[in-house]
N, C-alpha and C positions, 0 to 999 in steps of 0.2 A: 652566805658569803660565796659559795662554790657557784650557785645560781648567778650572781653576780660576774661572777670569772667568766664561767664560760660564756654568759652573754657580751660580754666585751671580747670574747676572744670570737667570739659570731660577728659580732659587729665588724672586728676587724678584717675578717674574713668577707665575710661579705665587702665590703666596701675594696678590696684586693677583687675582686672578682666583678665590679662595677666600671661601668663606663671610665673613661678617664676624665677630669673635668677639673675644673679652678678649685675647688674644694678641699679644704686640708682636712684629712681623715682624721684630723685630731679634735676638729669641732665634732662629729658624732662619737666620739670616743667622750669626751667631756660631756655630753649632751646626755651620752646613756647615762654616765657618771652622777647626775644629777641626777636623774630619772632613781637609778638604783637609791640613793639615798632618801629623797625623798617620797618613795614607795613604800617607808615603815611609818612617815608621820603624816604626809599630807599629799595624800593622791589628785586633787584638783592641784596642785602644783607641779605636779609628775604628768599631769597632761597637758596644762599650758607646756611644757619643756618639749613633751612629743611633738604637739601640731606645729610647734616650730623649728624639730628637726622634719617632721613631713613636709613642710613648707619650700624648709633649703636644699631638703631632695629630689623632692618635686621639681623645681625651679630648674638646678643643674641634673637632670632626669638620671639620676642613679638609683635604678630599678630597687635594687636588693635592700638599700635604706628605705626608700618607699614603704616596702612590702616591711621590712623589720616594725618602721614605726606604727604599721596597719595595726603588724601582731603585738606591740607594746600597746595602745590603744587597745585591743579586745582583753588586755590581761588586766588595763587598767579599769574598765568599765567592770570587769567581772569583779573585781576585787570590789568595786560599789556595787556589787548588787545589780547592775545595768545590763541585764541580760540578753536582751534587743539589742542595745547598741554596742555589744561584747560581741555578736554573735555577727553584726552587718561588719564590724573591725576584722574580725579574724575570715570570714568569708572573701572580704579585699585581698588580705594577705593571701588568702590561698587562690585569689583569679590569679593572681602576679606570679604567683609559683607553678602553676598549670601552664604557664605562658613559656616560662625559662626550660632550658634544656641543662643550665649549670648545676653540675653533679656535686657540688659545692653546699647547693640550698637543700638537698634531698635532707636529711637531719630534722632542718625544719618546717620541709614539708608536712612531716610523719608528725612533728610537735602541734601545728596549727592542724589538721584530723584528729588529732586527740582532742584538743582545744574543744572544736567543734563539736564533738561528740560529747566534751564535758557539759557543754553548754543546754545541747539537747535532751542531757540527763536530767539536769537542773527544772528543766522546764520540763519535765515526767513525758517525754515523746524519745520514748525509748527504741521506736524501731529506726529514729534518724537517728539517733545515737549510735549503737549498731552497726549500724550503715557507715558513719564515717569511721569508728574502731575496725571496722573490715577494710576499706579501703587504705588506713595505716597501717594496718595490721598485713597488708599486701607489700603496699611499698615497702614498708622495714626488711619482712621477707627474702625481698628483692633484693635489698642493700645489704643483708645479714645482719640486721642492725640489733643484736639479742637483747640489750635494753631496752629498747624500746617495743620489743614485740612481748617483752615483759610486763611494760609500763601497758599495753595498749591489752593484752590479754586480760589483765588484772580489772581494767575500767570496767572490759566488755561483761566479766562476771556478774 
């Protein structure tokens, strides 16, 4: 549930920090909405929802929904076991975040490096794993983010 909150309170954040455009903030608010629910019972249902809030992101080019629906796509592929195409999802998310300068997305920047690192763990190529828990484990740093250099310390062990 907490997982839930805070991802909609990112969303809305993000989407506060996007372009302006015809888009009522309340279709990707609804959109995670669904996502969040059906992410306990049926994950192919929770990614048709994503590709077609990446679709109306895309479309009306608001970056931070982009990249958000990049990283719900890599969380969805991992949760099936789709490791390859978890890891090309959250790798998206993270061009789009290397791109921005909004001090807004740093949070989950440091979440999609972790991500990434999970990912490389899973597939037992532990010196890229490593590699992106250093590189989160920098930015947090940076940000003083102590949860998360908590959360990224703990993986890196």
């Amino acid at each position: 549930m907490i997982h839930r909150i805070l991802c909609v309170i990112i969303s809305i954040a993000f989407f506060q920090c996007s372009e302006v455009s015809s888009v009522d903030p309340i279709e990707f608010e609804n959109s995670y909405d669904k996502v969040f629910t059906l992410l306990e019972k049926d994950l192919d249902s929770a990614m048709l929802v994503v590709d077609n809030t990446l679709e109306l992101a895309t479309e009306h080019n608001i970056v931070a929904e982009v990249m958000y629906a990049h990283y719900m796509k890599g969380y969805i592929y991992d949760e099936l076991d789709d490791l390859p195409n978890a890891l090309m999802s959250y790798l998206h998310a993270l061009k789009i975040l290397e791109k921005t300068s909004d001090k807004s997305l740093r949070a989950r920047h440091i979440d999609v490096l972790h991500d990434i690192g999970n990912i490389f763990g899973k597939s037992y190529k532990y010196t890229n794993a490593i590699a992106y828990y250093d590189r989160g484990l920098e930015l947090a740093t940076n940000e003083d983010d102590q949860s998360r250099m908590l959360m990224l310390m703990y993986s890196k062990a």
